[in-house]
matplotlib code that plots the C-alpha trace (Angstrom):
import matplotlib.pyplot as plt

x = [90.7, 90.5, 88.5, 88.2, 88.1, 90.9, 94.2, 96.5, 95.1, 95.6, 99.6, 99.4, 98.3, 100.7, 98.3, 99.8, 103.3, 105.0, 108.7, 108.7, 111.3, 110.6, 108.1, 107.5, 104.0, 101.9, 103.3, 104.3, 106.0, 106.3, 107.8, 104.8, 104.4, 104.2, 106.9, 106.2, 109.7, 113.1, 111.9, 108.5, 107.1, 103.8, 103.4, 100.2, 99.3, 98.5, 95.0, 92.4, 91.6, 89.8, 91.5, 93.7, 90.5, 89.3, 93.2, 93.9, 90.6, 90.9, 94.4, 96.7, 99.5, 99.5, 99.3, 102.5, 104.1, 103.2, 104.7, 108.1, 108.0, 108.1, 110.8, 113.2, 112.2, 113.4, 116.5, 116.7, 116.5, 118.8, 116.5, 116.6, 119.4, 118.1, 114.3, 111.3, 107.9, 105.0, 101.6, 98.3, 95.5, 92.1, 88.8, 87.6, 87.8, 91.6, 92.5, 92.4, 92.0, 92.4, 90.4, 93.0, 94.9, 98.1, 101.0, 102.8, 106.9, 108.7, 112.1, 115.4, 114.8, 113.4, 109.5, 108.2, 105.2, 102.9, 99.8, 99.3, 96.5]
y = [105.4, 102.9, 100.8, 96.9, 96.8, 98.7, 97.3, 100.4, 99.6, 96.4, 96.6, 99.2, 96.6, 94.4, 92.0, 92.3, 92.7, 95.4, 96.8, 99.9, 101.9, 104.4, 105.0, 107.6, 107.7, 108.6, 108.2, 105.0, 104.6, 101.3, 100.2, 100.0, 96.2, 96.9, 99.9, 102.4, 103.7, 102.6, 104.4, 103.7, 104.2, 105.0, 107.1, 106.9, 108.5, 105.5, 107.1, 106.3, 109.2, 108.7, 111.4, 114.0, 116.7, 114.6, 114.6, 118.0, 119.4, 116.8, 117.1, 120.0, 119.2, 115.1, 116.3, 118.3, 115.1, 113.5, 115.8, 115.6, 112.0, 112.1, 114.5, 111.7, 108.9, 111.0, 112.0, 108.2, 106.5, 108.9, 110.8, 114.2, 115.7, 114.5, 114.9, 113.0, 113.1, 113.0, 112.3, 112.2, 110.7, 112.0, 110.3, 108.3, 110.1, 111.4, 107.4, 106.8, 102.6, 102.5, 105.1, 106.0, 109.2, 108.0, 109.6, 107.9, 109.5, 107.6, 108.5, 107.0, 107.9, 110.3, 110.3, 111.9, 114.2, 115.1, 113.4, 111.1, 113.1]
z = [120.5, 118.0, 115.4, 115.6, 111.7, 111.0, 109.8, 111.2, 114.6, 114.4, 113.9, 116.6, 118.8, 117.8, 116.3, 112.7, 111.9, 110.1, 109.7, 112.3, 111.1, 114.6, 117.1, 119.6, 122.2, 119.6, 116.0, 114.4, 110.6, 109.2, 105.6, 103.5, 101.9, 98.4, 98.5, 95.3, 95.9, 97.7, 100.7, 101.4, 104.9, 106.2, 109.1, 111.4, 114.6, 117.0, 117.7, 115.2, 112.8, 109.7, 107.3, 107.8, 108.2, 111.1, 112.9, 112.4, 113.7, 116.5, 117.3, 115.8, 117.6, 116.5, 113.1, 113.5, 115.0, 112.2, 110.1, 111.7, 112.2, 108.7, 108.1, 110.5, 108.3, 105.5, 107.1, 108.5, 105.2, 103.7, 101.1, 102.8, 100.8, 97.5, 98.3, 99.2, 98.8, 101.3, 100.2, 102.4, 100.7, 102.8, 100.7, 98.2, 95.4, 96.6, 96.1, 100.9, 100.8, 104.7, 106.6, 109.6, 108.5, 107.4, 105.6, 102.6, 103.3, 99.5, 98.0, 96.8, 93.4, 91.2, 91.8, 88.2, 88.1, 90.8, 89.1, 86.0, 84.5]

ax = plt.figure().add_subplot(projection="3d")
ax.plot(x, y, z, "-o")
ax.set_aspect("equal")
plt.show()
């Protein structure tokens, strides 16, 4: 499945370019274009999914790919042994600009606090 509109499906289906830094059947991650951190890849389930409520209630076993997906970037891009962070934005108010569940994997240097409240 997949929306028209959306810019993740869009590079799915080859229509955009990104940086794929590894794929599998269902999972793609991609460097991020305005990188927040030395390692800055976004990891997106090839299916459309609004937010990470909608994936996981859909699909519980994507989710966990995801989730490991994630965990080899980290280990790709070197970051593992010093740590990495993984953020999934899910709604507005939470700060989600593009509405297909997506997680944020960023590292290479020390990240600071969780939020800047």
């Amino acid at each position: 499945m997949t929306d028209q509109d959306c810019v993740f499906c869009k590079i799915v289906a080859g229509e955009l370019p990104s940086t794929k830094v590894r794929e599998t059947e269902r999972v793609l991650a991609f460097r991020d274009i305005n990188p927040k951190a030395p390692t800055h890849v976004m990891v997106i389930p090839k299916d459309h999914y609004a937010n990470v409520a909608e994936l996981s209630r859909s699909d519980p076993a994507l989710a966990g790919e995801l989730l490991a997906a994630a965990a080899d970037v980290a280990d790709d891009d070197g970051v593992s042994e010093d740590g990495w962070r993984l953020l999934a934005n899910s709604g507005r108010n939470a700060g989600q600009e593009v509405f297909h569940v997506h997680l944020h994997v960023f590292g290479g240097k020390p990240l600071g606090p969780m939020l800047a409240v």
